[in-house]
N, C-alpha and C positions, 0 to 999 in steps of 0.2 A: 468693666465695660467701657468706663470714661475713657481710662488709660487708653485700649484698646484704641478706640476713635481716634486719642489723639497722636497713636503712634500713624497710624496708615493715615491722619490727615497730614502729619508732616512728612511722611512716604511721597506722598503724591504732588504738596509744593515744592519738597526733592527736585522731583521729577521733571514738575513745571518748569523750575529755575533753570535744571541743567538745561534741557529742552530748548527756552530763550534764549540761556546762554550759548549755548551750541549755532544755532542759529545767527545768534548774532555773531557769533566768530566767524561762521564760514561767511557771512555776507561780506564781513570785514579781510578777509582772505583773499576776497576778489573782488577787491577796490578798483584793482589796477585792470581788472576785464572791462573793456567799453566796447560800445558800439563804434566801428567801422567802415564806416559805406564803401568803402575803395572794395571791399572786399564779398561785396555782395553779387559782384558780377567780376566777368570779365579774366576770370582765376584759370588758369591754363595746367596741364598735369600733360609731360611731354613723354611718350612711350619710343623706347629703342628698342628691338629685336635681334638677337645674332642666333647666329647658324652654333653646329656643336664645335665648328672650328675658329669661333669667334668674330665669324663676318658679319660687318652690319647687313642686316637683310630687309629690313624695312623699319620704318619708326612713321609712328603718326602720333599728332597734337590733338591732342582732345580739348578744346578752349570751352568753357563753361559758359553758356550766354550768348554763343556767338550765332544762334536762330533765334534771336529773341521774338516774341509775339505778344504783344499787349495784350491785356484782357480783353478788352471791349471785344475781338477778331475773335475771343472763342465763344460758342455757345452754351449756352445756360445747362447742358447735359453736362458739359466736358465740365466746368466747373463745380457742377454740383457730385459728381463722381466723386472726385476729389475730398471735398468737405465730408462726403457722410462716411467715405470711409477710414479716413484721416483724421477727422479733428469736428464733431457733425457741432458743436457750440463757438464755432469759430468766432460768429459774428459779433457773440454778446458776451466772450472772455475778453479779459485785457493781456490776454498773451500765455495766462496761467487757466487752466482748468482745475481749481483748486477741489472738485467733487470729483475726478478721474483720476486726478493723483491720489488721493487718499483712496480712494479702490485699488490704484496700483500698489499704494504701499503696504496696506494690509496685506493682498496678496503675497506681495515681496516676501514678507514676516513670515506668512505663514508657508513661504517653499524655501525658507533662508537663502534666497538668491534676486539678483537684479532680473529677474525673468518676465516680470512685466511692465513694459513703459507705458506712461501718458505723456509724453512728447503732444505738444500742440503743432501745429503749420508753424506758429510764427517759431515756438523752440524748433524745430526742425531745420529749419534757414537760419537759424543761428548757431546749431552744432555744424550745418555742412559747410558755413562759409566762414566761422570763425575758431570753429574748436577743434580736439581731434574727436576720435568716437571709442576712448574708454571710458568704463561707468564706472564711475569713480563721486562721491557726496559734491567734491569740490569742484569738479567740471560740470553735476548737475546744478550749481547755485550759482556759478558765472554765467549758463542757458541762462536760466532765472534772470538774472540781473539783464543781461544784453536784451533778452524777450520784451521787458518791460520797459526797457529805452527804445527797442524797435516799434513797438507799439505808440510811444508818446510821440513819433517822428512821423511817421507814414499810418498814410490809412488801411483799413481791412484790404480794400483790393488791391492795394502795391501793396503790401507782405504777401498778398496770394498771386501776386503778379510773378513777383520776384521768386517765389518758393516752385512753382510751376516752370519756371526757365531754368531752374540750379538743380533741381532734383535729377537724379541719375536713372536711367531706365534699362541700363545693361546694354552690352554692344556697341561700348567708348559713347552712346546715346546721351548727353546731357542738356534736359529742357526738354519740355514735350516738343517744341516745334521738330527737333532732331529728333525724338523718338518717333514721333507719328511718322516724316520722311521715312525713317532705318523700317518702321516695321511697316506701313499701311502706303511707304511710297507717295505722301499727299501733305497737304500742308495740315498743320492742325486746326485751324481754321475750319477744314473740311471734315472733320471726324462723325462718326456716326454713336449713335449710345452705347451700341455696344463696342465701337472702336473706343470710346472714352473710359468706360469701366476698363477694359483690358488694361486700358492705360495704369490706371489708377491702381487696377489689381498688382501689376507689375513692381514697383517702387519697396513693398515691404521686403523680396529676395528677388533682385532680375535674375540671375541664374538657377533661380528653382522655378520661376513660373515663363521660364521663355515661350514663347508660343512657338518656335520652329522648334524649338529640342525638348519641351513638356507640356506638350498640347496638353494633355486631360490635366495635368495639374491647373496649367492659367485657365482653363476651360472652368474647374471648380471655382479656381480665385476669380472668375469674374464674373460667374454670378454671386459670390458673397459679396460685391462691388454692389448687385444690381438689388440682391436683398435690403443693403443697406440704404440703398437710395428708395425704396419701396417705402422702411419702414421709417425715415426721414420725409418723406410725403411728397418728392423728386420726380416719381413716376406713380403710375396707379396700378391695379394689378394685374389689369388688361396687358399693358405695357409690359410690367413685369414676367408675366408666363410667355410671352411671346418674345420677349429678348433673349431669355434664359434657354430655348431651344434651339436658336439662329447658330451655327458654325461661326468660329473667329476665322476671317480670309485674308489672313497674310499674303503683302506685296513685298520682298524685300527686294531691295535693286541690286542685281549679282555683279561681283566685282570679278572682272575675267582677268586674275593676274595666278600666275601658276602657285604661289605661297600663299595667299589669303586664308583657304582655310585652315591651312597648321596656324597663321597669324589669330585667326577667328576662335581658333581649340585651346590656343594658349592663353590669350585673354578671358574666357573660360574658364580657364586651370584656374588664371591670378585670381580671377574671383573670387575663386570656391576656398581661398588660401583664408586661413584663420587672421593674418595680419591685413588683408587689405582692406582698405577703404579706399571708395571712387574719388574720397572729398580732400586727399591729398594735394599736395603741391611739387612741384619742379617736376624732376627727371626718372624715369623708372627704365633701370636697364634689364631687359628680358634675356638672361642665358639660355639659350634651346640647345633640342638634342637635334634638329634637324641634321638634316643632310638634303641639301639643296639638288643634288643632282638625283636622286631617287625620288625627290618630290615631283622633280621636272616629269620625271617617268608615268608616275601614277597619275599626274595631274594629263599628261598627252592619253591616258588608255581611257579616258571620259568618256560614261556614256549619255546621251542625250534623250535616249528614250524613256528611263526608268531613273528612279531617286538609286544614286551609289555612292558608297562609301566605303573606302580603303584604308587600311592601317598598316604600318610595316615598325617592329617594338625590336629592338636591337637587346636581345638576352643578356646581354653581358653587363650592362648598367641599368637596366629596364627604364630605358630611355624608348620614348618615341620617336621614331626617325622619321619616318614621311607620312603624311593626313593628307587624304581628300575626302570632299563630304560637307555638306554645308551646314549640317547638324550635329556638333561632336557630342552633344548631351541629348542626341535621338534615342529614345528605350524603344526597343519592338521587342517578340516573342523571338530567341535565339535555335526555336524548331530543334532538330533532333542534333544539333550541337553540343545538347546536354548531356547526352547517352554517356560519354567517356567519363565523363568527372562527377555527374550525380547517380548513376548508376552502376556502370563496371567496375570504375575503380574501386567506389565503396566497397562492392561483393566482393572482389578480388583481394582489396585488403585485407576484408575480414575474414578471407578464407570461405566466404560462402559460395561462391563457384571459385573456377579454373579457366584460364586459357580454352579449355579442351572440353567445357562442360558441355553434356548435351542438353538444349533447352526444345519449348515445346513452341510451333511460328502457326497456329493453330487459331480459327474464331474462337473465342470467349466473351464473359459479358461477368463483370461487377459490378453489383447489384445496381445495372441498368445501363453500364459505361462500355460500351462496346468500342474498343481500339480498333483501327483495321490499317493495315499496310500501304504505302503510298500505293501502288499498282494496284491495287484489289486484290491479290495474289497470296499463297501463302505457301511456304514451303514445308514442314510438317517439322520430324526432327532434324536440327540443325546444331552446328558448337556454338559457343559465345561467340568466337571469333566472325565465324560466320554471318550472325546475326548481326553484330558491330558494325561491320562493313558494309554490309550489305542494306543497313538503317535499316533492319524490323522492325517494327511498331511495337508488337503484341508481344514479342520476346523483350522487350525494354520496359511494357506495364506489367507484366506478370513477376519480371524480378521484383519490381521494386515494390511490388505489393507483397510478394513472399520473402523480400528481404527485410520491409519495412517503412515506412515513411519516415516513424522519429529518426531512425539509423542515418539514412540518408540525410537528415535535415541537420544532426552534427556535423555531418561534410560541409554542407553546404553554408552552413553557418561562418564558416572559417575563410569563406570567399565572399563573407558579408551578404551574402543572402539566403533567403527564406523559402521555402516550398510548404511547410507544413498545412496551409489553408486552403495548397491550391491540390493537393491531393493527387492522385494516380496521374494525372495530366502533366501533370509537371515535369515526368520525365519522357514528354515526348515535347519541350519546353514552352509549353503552358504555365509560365512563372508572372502571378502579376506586380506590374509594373514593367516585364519585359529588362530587357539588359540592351549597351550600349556596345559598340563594335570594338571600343578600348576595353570593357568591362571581359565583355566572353573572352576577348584573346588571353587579358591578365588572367584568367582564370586557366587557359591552357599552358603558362607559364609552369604550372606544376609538374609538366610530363618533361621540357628538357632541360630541366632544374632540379631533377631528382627528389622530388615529391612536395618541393617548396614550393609556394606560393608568393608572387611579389607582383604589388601593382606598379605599375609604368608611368611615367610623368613626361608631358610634353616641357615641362622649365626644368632645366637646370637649376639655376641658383637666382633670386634676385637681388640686384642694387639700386634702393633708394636713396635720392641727393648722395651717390657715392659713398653708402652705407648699406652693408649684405645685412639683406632681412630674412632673407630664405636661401633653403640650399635643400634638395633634395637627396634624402637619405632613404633610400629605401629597405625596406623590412620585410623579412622572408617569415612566412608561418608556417610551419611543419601538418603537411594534410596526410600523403600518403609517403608511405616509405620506396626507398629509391628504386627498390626491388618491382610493387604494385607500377608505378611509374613506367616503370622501362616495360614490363610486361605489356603495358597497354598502349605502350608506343610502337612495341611490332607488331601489335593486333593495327594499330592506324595506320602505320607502313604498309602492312599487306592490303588495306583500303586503297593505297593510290597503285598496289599493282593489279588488283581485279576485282575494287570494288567499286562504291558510289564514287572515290576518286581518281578513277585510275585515267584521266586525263592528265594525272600529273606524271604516269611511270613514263613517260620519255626521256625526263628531266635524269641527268646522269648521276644521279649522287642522289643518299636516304634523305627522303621526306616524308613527313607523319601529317594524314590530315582526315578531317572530318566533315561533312557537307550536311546542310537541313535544309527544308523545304516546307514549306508553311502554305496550306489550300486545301481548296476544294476541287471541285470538278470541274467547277467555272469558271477558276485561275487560282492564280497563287500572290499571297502578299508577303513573303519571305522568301529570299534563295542566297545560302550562305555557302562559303567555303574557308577554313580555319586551317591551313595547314601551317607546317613548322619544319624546322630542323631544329641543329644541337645548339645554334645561336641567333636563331632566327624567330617571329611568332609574325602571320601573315595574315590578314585576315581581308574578306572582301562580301561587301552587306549589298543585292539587290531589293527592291521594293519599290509598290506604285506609287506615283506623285497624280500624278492626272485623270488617273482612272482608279478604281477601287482593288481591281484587282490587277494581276499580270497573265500573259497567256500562261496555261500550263507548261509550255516548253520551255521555261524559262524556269529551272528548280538550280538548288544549288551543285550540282552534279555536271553541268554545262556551264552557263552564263560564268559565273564567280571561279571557278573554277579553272578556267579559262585563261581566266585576267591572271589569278594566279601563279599560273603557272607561266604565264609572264613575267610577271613580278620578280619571281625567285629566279627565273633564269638572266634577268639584268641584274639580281643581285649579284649574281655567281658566274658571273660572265668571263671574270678571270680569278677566280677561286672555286673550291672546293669545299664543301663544308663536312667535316669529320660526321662518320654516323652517330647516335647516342651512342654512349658507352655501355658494355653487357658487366651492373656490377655482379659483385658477389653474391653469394646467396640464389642464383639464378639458375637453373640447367636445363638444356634442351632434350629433348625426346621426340623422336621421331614415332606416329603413333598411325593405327591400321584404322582410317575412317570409317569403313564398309561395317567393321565391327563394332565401333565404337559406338553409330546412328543405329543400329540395327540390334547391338545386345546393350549398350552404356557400359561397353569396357574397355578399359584402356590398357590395350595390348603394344607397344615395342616390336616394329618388322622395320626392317635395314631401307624400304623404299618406301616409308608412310609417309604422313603431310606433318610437319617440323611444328613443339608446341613448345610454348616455356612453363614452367614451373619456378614455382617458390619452392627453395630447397627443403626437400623433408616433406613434399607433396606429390612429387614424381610416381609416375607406374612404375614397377619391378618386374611384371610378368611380360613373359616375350610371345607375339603370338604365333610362333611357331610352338609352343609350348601345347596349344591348346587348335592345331589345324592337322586333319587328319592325312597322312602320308598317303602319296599317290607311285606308284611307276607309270612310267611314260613310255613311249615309242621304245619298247625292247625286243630285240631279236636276238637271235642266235644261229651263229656260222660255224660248221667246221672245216676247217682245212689241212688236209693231213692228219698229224694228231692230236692240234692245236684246237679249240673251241674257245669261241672269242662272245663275250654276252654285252652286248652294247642297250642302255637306257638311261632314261633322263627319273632323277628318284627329285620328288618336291616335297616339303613341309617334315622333313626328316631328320633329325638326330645322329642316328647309326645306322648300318646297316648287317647284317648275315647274309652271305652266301654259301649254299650247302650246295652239296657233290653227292647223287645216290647212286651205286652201281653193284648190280649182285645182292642186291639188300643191304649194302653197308654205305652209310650215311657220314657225310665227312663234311666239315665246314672250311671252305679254304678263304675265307674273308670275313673278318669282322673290323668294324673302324666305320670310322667318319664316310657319311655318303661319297659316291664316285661315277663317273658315269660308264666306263669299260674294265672289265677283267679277261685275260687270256689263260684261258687251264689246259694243261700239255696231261695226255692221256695215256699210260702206262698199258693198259690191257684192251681186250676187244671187250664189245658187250652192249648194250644200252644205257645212256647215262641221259638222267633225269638233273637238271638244275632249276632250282626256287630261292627267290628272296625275301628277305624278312626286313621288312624297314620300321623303325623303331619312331614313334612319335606321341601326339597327344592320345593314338592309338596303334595297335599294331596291324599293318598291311603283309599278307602275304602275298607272293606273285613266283607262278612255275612255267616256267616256259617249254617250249615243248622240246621232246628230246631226241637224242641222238644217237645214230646205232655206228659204235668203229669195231672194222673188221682187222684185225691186226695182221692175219695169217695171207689178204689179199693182196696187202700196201705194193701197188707197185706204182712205179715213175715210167709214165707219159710223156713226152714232150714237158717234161718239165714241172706237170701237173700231177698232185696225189688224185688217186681213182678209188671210190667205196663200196664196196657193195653195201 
């Protein structure tokens, strides 16, 4: 037992030793890290922008410090916001919170990762202004070392002075004084509690909690601002329930210059980039996919009345080519835009319907869900296609309830998002969290991409200080096959010639598109249009800014739609865009609709309505095969000793013609229907002729007869005379 003891008590001075000694190394490793004041203000990070043809098209100097505002100018809300959700022992650490690091660190241990920090204020303004920001032992012990030099220099409120002007707030925003301008329009000085939590919520991910592009997110993050200040003793809880209901009411001051919001989307993009950080230095060149003259376009077709956003993604590099929109990270509901790629495709793929299938457009109700059709209307049975086009409600929640949800939710997954919680709704796109106007379009990439999927980037490539940090490579992921694809491309084609989009069939050349519309009776908060060609993907987002909702006449079928078709006709103003391609594996049949609604068969007649098929799923049976033979308008003439039988034969195969005279029975025509025969008469008598038309059944038909007198035949003026 002694033994024992004194093996794990010298285990553990092990420990202890290496532990100090460890420590003491890395302290000794960054001797040479000191505090620098030059560097605590005044740090400048210069952004260039160019076009995809390498034009400079704007740059702007983001200078760090240059709104500065002393503390004394803010109120006691705005800085306690800050403290309690950032650092709530500021006042009484000496730069280290030695009781939240050792909670971080256990944590750390126990996920084997740097996943949780305790960064104090003052470390915080020592990583932004002196370090870079990978988590690495030895760049957290040079924090450490500068924290505690900053601390023995300056008081608590210049560290929070300073750390309040440097912090970054998303939107090139550096320093609250700039952030409160960019978002509230107002000096910080002016902030109200709950403008000062938003603030403060902002700072842990400005591009995840923007208030213009993730309302409900910052909305969560700033009451967890307002909980913390609750439970730090900041506000009471009178205070607290009544802040926590109030709306965030962004000012932002609009920049009326025709590129700003592709400059706005991109800076966006650089965010959300695994390499950036705001706390950089010198020069950042932004390579775009723009196209300057298409921007000018979409930016002149503005509307003024309602919130709009336009995208126009160039296939061929799934580059973004021209943005308007002052929101490029806005999620709403993308409405029945979803129909093609969460529902159709999937069934189509899997062989669970057809082009051609008949479905039912009928009231129903799941256990309590009652879908109902934009018009109140219902048309009963209908084809897929039909339905498609036509945006049925109830034929788009009845597939997908009898195809599946998990089915669907493997599609959906592959386009990086999730339906499965949001259940039967979803495919009339009730998706929470909603999609972005670049999100839905990348997702329609699959159709003229042949079943790929590839998301779209407004950057090129970047270079910092004249070093590529990033270069945009994009990645195709296999959803549906080229076959499903193309099929559900001419079911969207035949949309813009007579369906919800056929405000686009003017336009001279194939386009595929899809239109949603998001409301009630009392207006509408969605009205989308998504169309495309072979290199093209268009997309155009209406919705209310100022009122809650929009009139009803304003659905994506009209408004978007519109613009659209604007859009693609200055694209194509001196080109042509080749149709999609018809691949392999594909074959058209022409099919008898009257039959098909009426029994669900699919019969083959030479003038039915044109379906595609996945090879090796086609009909076989022709519906003359199965329509019963008629004769039509037939008469009979004789002239002389000629008798001439004229009729129109329909739904027929073959035909018989017989000869009876004297009791003897003669067929002087069998073959392929026709519509006259002339039979020359050898004797006198009565002649009786009938025909026999050959089809899904047999039609007989006798016309009436004929009596030749042979012994009377004389010539008239020219003319045979009968008795």
């Amino acid at each position: 037992m002694k033994k024992a003891l004194k093996i794990i008590s010298f285990l553990l001075c092990s420990v202890v030793i290496i532990g100090v000694c460890s420590v003491i190394y890395m302290f000794l490793s960054v001797s040479n890290y000191k505090l620098d004041e030059s560097k605590l203000l005044k740090s400048a990070q210069t952004f260039e922008f160019y076009s995809q043809n390498g034009d400079l098209i704007a740059e702007k100097s983001m200078v760090k410090g240059c709104d500065y505002i002393t503390l004394n100018k803010l109120s006691e809300n705005t800085k306690n916001a800050f403290i309690a959700i950032e650092d709530r022992r500021f006042y009484s650490h000496n730069g280290i919170d030695l009781k939240r690091m050792l909670g971080a660190t256990l944590k750390n241990i126990k996920a084997l990762s740097f996943k949780e920090g305790a960064s104090t204020i003052t470390q915080q303004l020592v990583k932004n202004t002196h370090l870079s920001n990978e988590k690495t032992l030895k760049r957290k012990f040079a924090e450490i070392k500068i924290a505690l030099e900053l601390e023995r220099n300056f008081s608590k409120d210049k560290i929070l002075e300073l750390y309040l002007n440097t912090i970054y707030f998303g939107k090139g925003a550096y320093g609250i004084e700039s952030a409160s301008k960019t978002y509230f329009s107002k000096s910080a000085s002016s902030l109200s509690l709950s403008e000062s939590a938003t603030l403060a919520g902002l700072i842990k991910a400005p591009s995840t909690y923007q208030p213009t592009e993730n309302y409900n997110a910052c909305l969560n993050r700033r009451n967890v601002v307002l909980k913390c200040m609750n439970e730090c003793g900041y506000i009471n809880n009178k205070t607290y329930e009544s802040e926590t209901k109030k709306p965030i009411n962004v000012k932002i001051a609009s920049e009326d210059n025709f590129v700003n919001d592709y400059i706005n989307a991109v800076i966006n993009e650089y965010e959300s980039l695994y390499n950036f950080t705001p706390y950089g230095y010198g020069k950042v060149r932004l390579y775009t996919y723009l196209n300057p003259e298409l921007q000018r376009e979409l930016y002149s077709l503005k509307c003024e009345e309602y919130g709009t956003q336009k995208i126009v993604i160039d296939s061929k590099n799934n580059g973004v080519i021209a943005y308007y929109g002052n929101n490029s990270n806005l999620k709403r509901s993308p409405a029945s835009c979803v129909k093609p790629w969460l529902v159709y495709a999937p069934c189509i793929n899997d062989g669970f319907i057809k082009e051609s299938s008949v479905l039912s457009d009928e009231p129903i109700s799941f256990s309590g869900y009652s879908p109902k059709n934009y018009n109140g209307s219902y048309s009963g049975k209908v084809t897929a296609r039909t339905a498609l086009i036509n945006s049925l409600n109830v034929p788009s929640v009845k597939l997908l309830n009898d195809y599946g949800i998990d089915k669907a939710e493997r599609y959906a997954n592959k386009f990086g998002i999730s339906i499965l919680n949001d259940g039967l709704p979803s495919s009339l796109g009730a998706i929470s969290g909603g999609l972005t106007i670049k999100e839905l379009c990348d997702v329609y990439s699959v159709f003229n991409s042949g079943g790929n999927y590839t998301k779209s980037s407004f950057i090129k490539c970047v270079y910092v200080n004249g070093l590529k940090t990033y270069e945009h490579m994009p990645i195709s992921t296999p959803v549906f096959s080229e076959q499903t694809a193309f099929i559900v491309s001419d079911m969207l084609n035949v949309a813009t010639l007579n369906g919800t989009s056929k405000k686009l069939r003017s336009l001279p050349f194939n386009v595929y598109a899809k239109t949603g519309t998001s409301g009630t009776e009392n207006g509408n908060t969605d009205a989308i249009s998504v169309s495309y060609t072979s290199d093209k993907i268009v997309g155009v987002w209406y919705y209310p800014t100022e009122t809650e909702v929009m009139p009803n006449v304003v659905t994506g079928s009209n408004h978007p739609t519109v613009v659209s078709s604007e859009i693609l006709s200055y694209i194509y103003k001196n080109s042509t865009p080749p149709p999609i391609k018809e691949p392999n594996g594909v074959i058209k049949k022409q099919i008898d609709t009257k039959t098909l609604l009426t029994e669900q068969r699919e019969l083959i007649c030479e003038n039915g309505e044109p379906f595609y098929y996945l090879l090796g799923s086609e009909p076989t049976e022709y519906l003359s095969d199965y329509l019963v033979p008629s004769v039509e308008n037939a008469s009979i003439h004789l002239n002389g000793n000629e008798v001439t039988l004229n009729f129109i034969i329909k739904n027929c195969n073959k035909i018989d013609i017989y000869k009876e005279n004297g009791g003897i029975t003669t067929c002087i025509y069998s073959g392929e229907p026709k519509s006259l025969l002339v039979d020359k008469l050898d004797f006198g008598g009565i002649y009786n002729y009938k025909i026999i038309a050959h089809g899904y059944k047999t039609v007989e038909y006798n016309f009436n007869s004929v009596k030749y007198s042979k012994e009377l035949d004389i010539i008239k003026n020219g003319t045979w005379f009968l008795d």
